[in-house]
py3Dmol code that shows the C-alpha trace and the ligand (Angstrom):
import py3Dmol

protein = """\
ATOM      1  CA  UNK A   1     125.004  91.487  83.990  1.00  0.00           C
ATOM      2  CA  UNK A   2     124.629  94.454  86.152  1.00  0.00           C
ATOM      3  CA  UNK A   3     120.730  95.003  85.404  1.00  0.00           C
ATOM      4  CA  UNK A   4     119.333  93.404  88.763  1.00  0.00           C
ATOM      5  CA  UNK A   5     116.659  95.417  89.839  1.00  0.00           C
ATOM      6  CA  UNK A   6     115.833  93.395  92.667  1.00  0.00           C
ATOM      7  CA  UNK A   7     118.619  92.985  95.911  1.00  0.00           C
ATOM      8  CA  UNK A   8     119.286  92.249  99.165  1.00  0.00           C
ATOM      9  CA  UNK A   9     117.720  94.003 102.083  1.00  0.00           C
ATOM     10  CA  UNK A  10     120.018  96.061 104.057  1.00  0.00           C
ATOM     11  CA  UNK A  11     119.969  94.304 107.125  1.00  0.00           C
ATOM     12  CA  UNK A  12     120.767  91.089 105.209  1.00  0.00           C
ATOM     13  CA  UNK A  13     124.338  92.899 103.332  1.00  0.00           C
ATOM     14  CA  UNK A  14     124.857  93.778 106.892  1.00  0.00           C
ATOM     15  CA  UNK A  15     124.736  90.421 108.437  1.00  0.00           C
ATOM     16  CA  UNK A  16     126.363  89.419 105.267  1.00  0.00           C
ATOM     17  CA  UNK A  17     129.356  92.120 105.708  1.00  0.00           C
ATOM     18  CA  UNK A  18     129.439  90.888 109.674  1.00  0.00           C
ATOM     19  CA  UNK A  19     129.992  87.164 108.770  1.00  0.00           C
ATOM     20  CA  UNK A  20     126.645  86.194 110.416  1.00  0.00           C
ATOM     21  CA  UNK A  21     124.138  84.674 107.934  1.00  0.00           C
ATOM     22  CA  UNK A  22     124.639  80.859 107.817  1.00  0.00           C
ATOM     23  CA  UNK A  23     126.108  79.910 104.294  1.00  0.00           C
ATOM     24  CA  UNK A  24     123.458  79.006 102.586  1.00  0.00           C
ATOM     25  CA  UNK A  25     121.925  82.665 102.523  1.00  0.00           C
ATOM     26  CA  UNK A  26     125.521  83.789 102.238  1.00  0.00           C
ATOM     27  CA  UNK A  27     125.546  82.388  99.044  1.00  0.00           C
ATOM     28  CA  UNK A  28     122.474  83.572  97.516  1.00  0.00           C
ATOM     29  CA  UNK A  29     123.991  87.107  98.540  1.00  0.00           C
ATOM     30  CA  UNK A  30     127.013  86.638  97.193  1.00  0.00           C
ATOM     31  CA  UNK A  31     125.984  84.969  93.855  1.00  0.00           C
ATOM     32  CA  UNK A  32     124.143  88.476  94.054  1.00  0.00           C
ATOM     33  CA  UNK A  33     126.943  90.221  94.653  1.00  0.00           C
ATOM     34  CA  UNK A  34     129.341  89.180  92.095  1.00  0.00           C
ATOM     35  CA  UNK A  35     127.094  91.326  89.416  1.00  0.00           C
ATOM     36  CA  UNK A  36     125.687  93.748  91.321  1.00  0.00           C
ATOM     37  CA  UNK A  37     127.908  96.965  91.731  1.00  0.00           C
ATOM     38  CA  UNK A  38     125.092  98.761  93.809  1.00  0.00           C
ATOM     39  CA  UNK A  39     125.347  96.563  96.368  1.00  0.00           C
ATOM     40  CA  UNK A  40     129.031  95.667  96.093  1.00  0.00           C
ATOM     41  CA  UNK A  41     129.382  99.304  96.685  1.00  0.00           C
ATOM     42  CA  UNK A  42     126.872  99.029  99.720  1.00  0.00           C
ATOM     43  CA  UNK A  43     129.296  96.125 101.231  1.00  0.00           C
ATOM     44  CA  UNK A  44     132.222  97.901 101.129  1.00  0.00           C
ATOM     45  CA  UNK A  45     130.622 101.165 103.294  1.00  0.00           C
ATOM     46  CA  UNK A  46     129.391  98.622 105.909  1.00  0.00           C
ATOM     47  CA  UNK A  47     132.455  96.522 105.672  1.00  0.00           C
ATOM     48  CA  UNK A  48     134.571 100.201 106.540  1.00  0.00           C
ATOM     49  CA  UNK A  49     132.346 100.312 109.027  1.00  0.00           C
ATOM     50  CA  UNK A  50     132.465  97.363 110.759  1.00  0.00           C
ATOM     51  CA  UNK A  51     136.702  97.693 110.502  1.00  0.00           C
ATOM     52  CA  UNK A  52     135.753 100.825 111.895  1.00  0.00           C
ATOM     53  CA  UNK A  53     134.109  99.570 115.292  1.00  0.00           C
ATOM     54  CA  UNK A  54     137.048  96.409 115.676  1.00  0.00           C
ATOM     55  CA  UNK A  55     139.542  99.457 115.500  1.00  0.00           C
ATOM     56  CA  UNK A  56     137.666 100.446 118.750  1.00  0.00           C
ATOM     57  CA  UNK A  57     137.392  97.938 120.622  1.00  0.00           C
ATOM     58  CA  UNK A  58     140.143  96.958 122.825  1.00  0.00           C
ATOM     59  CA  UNK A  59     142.372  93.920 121.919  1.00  0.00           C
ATOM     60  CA  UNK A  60     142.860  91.328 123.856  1.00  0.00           C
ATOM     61  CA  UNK A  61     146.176  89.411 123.696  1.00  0.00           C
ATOM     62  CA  UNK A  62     146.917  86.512 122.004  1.00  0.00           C
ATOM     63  CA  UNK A  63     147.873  83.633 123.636  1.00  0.00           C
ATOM     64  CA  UNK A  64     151.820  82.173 121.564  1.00  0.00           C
ATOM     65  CA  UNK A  65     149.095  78.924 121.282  1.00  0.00           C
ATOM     66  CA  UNK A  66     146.964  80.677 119.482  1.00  0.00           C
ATOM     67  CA  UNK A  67     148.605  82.305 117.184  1.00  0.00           C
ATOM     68  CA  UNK A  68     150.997  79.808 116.300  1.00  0.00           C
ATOM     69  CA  UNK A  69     147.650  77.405 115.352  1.00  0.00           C
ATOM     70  CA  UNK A  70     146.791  80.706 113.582  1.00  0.00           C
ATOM     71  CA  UNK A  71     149.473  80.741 111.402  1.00  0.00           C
ATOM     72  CA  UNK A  72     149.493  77.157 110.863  1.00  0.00           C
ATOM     73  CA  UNK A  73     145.902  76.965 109.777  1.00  0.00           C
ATOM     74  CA  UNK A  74     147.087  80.022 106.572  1.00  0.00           C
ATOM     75  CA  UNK A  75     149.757  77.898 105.861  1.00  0.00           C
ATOM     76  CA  UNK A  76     147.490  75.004 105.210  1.00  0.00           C
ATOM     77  CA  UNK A  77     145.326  77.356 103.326  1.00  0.00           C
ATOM     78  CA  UNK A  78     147.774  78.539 101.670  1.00  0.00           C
ATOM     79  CA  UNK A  79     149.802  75.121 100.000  1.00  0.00           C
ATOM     80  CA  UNK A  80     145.997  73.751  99.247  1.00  0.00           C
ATOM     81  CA  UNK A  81     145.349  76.976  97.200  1.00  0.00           C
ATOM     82  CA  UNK A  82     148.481  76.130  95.663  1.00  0.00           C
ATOM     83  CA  UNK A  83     147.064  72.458  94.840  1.00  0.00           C
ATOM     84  CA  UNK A  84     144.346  74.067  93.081  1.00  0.00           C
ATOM     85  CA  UNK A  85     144.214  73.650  89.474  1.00  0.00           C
ATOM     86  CA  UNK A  86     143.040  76.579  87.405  1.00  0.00           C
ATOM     87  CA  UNK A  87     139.328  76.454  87.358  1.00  0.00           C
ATOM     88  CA  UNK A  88     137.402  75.324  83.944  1.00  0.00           C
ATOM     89  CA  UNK A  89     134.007  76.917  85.219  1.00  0.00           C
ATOM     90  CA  UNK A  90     131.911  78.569  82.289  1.00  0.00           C
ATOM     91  CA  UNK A  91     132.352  81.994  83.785  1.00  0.00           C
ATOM     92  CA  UNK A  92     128.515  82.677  83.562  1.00  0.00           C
ATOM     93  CA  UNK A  93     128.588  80.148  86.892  1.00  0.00           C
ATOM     94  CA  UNK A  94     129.042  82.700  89.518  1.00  0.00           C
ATOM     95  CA  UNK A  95     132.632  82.358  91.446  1.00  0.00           C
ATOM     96  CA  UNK A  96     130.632  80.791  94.629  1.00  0.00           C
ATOM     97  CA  UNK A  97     129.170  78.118  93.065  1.00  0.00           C
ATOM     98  CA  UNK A  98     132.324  76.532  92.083  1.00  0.00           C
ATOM     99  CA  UNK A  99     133.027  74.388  94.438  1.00  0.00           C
ATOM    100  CA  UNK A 100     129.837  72.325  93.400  1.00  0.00           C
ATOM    101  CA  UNK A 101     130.220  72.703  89.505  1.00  0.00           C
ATOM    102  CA  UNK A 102     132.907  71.238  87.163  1.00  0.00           C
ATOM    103  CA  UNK A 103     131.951  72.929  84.098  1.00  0.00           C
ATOM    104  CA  UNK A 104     128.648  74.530  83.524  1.00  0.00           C
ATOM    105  CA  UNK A 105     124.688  74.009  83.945  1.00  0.00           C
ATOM    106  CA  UNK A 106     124.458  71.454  81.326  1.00  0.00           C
ATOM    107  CA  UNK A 107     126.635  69.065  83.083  1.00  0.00           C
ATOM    108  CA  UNK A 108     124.811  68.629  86.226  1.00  0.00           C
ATOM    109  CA  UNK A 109     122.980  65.620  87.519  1.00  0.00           C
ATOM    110  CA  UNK A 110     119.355  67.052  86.885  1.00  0.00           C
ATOM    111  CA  UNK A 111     116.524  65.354  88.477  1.00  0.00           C
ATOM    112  CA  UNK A 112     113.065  65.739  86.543  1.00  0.00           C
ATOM    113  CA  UNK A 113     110.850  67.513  89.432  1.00  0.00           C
ATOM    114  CA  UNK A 114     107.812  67.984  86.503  1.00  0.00           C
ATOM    115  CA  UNK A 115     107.334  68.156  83.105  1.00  0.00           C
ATOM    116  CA  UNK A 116     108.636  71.507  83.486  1.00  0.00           C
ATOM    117  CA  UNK A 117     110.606  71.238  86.467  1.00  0.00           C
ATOM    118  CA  UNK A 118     114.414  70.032  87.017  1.00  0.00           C
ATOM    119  CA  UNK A 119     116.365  70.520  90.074  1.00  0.00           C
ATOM    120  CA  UNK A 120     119.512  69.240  91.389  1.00  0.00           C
ATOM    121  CA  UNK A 121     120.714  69.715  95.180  1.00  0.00           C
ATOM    122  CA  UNK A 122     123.986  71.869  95.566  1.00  0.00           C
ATOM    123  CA  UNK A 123     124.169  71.144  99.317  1.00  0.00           C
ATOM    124  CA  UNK A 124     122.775  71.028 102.981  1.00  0.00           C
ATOM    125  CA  UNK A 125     123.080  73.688 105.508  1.00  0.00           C
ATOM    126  CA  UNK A 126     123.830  72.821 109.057  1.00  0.00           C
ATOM    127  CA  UNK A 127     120.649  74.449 109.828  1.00  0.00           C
ATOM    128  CA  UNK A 128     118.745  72.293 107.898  1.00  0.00           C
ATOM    129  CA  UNK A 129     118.619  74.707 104.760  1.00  0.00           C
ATOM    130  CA  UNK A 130     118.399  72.973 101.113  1.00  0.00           C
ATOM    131  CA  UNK A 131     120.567  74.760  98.853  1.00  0.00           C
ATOM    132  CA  UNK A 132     119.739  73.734  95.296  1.00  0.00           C
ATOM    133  CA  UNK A 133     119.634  74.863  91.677  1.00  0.00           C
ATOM    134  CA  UNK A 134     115.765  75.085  89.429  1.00  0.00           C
ATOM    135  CA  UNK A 135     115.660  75.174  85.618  1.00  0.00           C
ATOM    136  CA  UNK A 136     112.385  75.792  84.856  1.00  0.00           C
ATOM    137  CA  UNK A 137     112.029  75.436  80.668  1.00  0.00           C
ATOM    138  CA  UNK A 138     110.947  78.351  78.206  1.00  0.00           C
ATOM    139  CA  UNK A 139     107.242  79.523  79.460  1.00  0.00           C
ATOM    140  CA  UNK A 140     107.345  76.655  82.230  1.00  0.00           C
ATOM    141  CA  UNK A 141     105.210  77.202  85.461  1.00  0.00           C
ATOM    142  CA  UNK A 142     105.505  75.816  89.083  1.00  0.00           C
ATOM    143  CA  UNK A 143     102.672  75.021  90.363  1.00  0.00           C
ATOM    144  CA  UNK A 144     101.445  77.378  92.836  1.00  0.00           C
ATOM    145  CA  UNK A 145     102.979  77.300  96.752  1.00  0.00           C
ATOM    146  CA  UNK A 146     103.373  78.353 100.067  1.00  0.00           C
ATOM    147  CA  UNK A 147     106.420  77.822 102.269  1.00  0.00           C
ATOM    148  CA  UNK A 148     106.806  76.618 106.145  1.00  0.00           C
ATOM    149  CA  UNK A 149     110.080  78.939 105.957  1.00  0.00           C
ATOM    150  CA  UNK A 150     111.682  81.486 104.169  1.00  0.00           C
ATOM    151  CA  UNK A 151     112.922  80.907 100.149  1.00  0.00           C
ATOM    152  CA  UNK A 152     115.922  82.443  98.673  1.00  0.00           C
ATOM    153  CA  UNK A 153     116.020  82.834  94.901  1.00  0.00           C
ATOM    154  CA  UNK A 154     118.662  84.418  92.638  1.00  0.00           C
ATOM    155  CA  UNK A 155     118.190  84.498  89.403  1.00  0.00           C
ATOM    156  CA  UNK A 156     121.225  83.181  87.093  1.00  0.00           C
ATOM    157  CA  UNK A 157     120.123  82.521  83.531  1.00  0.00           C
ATOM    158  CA  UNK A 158     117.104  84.031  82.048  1.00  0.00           C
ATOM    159  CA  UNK A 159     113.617  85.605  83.921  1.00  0.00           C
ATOM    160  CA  UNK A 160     110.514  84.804  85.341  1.00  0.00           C
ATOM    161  CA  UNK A 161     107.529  86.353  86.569  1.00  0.00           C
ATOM    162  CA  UNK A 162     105.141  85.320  89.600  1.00  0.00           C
ATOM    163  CA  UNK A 163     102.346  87.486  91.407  1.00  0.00           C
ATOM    164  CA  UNK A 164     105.000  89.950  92.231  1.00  0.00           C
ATOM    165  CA  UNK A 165     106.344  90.591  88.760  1.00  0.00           C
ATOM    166  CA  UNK A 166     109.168  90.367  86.133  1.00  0.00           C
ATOM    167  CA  UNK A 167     112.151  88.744  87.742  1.00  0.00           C
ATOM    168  CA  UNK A 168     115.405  88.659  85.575  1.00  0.00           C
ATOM    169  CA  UNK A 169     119.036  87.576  85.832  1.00  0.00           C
ATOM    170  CA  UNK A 170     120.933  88.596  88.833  1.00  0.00           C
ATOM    171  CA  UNK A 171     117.568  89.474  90.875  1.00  0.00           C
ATOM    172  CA  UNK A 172     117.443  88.334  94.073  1.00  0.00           C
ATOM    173  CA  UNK A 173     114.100  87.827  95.915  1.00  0.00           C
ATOM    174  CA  UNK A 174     113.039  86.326  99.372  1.00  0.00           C
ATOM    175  CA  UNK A 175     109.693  84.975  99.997  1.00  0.00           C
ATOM    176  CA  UNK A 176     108.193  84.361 103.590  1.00  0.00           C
ATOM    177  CA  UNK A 177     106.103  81.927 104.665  1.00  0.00           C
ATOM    178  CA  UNK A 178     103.038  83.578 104.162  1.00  0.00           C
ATOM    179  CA  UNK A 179     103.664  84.358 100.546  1.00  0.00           C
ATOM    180  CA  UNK A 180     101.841  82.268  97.935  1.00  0.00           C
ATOM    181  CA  UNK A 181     103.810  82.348  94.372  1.00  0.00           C
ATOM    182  CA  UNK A 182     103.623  80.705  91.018  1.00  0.00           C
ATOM    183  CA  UNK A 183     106.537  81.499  88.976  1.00  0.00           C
ATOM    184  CA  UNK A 184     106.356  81.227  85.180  1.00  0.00           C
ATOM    185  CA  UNK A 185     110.203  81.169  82.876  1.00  0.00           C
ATOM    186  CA  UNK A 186     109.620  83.901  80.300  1.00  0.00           C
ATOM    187  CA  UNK A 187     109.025  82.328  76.919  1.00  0.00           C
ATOM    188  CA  UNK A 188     112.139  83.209  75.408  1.00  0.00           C
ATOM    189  CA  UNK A 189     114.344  80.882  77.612  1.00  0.00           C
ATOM    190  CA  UNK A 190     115.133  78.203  79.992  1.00  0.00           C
ATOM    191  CA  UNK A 191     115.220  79.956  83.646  1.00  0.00           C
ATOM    192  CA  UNK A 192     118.232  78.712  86.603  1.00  0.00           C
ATOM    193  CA  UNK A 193     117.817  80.070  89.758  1.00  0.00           C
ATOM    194  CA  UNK A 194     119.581  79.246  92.656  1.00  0.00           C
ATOM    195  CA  UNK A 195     117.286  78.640  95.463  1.00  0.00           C
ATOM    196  CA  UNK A 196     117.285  78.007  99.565  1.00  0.00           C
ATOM    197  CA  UNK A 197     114.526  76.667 101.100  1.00  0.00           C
ATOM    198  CA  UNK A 198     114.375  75.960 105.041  1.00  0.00           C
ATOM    199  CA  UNK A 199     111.188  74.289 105.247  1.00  0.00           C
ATOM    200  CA  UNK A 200     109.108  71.965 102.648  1.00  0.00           C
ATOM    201  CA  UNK A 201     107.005  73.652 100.261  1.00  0.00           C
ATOM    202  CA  UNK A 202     103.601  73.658 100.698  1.00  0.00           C
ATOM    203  CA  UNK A 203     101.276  73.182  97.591  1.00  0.00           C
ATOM    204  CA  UNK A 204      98.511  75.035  97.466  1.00  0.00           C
ATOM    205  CA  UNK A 205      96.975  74.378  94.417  1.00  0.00           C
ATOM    206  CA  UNK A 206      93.362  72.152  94.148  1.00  0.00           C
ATOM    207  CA  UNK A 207      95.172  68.856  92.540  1.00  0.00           C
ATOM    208  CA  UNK A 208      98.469  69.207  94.471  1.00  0.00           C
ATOM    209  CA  UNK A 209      96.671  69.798  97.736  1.00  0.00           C
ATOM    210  CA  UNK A 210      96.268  66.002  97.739  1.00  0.00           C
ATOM    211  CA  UNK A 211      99.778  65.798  96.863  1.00  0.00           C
ATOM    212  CA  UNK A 212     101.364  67.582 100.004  1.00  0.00           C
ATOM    213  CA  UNK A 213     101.399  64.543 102.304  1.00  0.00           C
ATOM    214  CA  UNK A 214     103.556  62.849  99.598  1.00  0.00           C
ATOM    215  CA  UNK A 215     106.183  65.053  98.550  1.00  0.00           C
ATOM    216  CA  UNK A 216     108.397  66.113 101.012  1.00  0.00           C
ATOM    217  CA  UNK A 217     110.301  68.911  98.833  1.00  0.00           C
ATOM    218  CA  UNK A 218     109.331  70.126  94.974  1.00  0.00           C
ATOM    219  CA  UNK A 219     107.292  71.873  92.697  1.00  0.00           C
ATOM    220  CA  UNK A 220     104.920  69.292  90.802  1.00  0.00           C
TER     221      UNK A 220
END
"""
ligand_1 = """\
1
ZN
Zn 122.176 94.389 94.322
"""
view = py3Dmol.view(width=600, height=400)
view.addModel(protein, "pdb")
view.setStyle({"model": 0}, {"cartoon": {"style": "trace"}})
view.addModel(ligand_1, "xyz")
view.setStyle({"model": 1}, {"stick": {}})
view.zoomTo()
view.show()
C-alpha cells in the first residue's frame, strides 16, 4: 500500500533514524514506514549519514565489563528470538504492532467510545503518551476537538477526511494543540488508525463542551 501521500516531517525520520523519539512516536513512524518506500528511502540516506559521523568520532575503549555484559545481553536476545514461535499476524497488521496483536483487528478488546467510535489502548509511554488504536465505522464522525498536546495518526485500514482533507491508508498526520479537527471514515469503509495522544482531548463542540470535565480521554 505504497499510496501515502501524507509522511513524516524530516526532522521527525531524523530523530527517528538517530534513535531519539520516545516509542510511542517511533511507532507511528515506523507503522509509516513499513509501506512507504519514499521515506524508507529517506531513512536509509540519514541513517548513512549518521554511520557516517560515528565513523568520525573517536572511540573510546571498552571496558572487558562492558563488553562481556554486551555480549551477554545478544545472547539473551538471541535464544528468546529463538523461543519465538512463527507469528500468525494478518499481515495487513503492520510488523510493529505485533507485539500487542495475536491475530488481526477483529480480535481486539474494543471499547465502544460512541455510537461511532471504538478504541482499544495498545500501550503507555513512559512519557505519559497513550498509544491506542480508533475504528471509526463507514461515514462515522468524531465529534469535533482540540488537543492539550500533540496527536499522531496513521492511517491503517481505509480513509477519512477532516478540515484538512482526504486522509487514506498509510498517511500519517500530526496535529498540534492548536488544531481543531473533526474526522469523518469515508462511506465506503470502517477506518483504523493508530493514534498517540500526549494530552486529553479537548471537545470543542456546543453539547460536548459540557462534557469535557467528565471525560478524561475520547471522542463522544
Ligand atoms: Zn512516507
Amino acid at each position: 500500500m505504497d499510496k501515502a501521500t501524507n509522511h513524516p516531517y524530516d526532522e521527525l525520520l531524523a530523530a527517528y533514524s538517530a534513535g531519539s523519539l520516545p516509542l510511542s512516536q517511533a511507532l507511528c513512524v515506523s507503522a509509516h514506514l513499513e509501506n512507504c518506500k519514499s521515506c524508507g528511502q529517506k531513512l536509509q540516506r540519514l541513517n548513512r549519514v549518521g554511520s557516517q559521523l560515528m565513523q568520525q568520532l573517536k572511540p573510546a575503549r571498552a571496558s572487558e565489563q562492558l563488553k562481556n555484559r554486551l555480549l551477554d545481553s545478544l545472547d539473551a536476545l538471541t535464544d528468546e528470538a529463538a523461543e519465538h514461535e512463527p507469528t500468525k499476524v494478518d499481515p495487513s497488521v503492520p510488523r510493529c504492532l505485533h507485539q500487542f496483536i495475536d491475530s488481526n483487528y477483529n480480535d481486539l478488546a474494543w471499547k465502544r467510545v460512541s455510537a461511532d467510535i471504538h478504541s482499544v489502548e495498545l500501550c503507555r509511554d513512559s512519557n505519559g503518551a497513550k498509544v491506542e488504536l480508533l475504528k471509526i465505522k463507514p461515514g462515522g464522525s468524531a465529534t469535533t476537538h482540540t488537543h492539550l498536546g500533540d496527536e499522531y495518526t496513521v492511517i491503517l485500514e481505509g480513509s477519512f477526511s477532516d478540515e484538512g482533507g482526504l486522509y487514506r491508508q498509510g498517511d500519517f498526520m500530526v496535529r498540534t494543540d492548536n488544531d481543531q479537527h473533526t474526522p469523518v471514515a469515508t462511506q465506503d469503509r470502517e477506518c483504523i488508525c493508530l493514534a498517540v495522544t500526549e494530552g486529553p482531548i479537548q471537545f470543542t463542540g456546543l453539547v460536548s463542551r459540557l462534557l469535557n470535565p467528565f471525560i478524561r480521554r475520547g471522542y463522544a
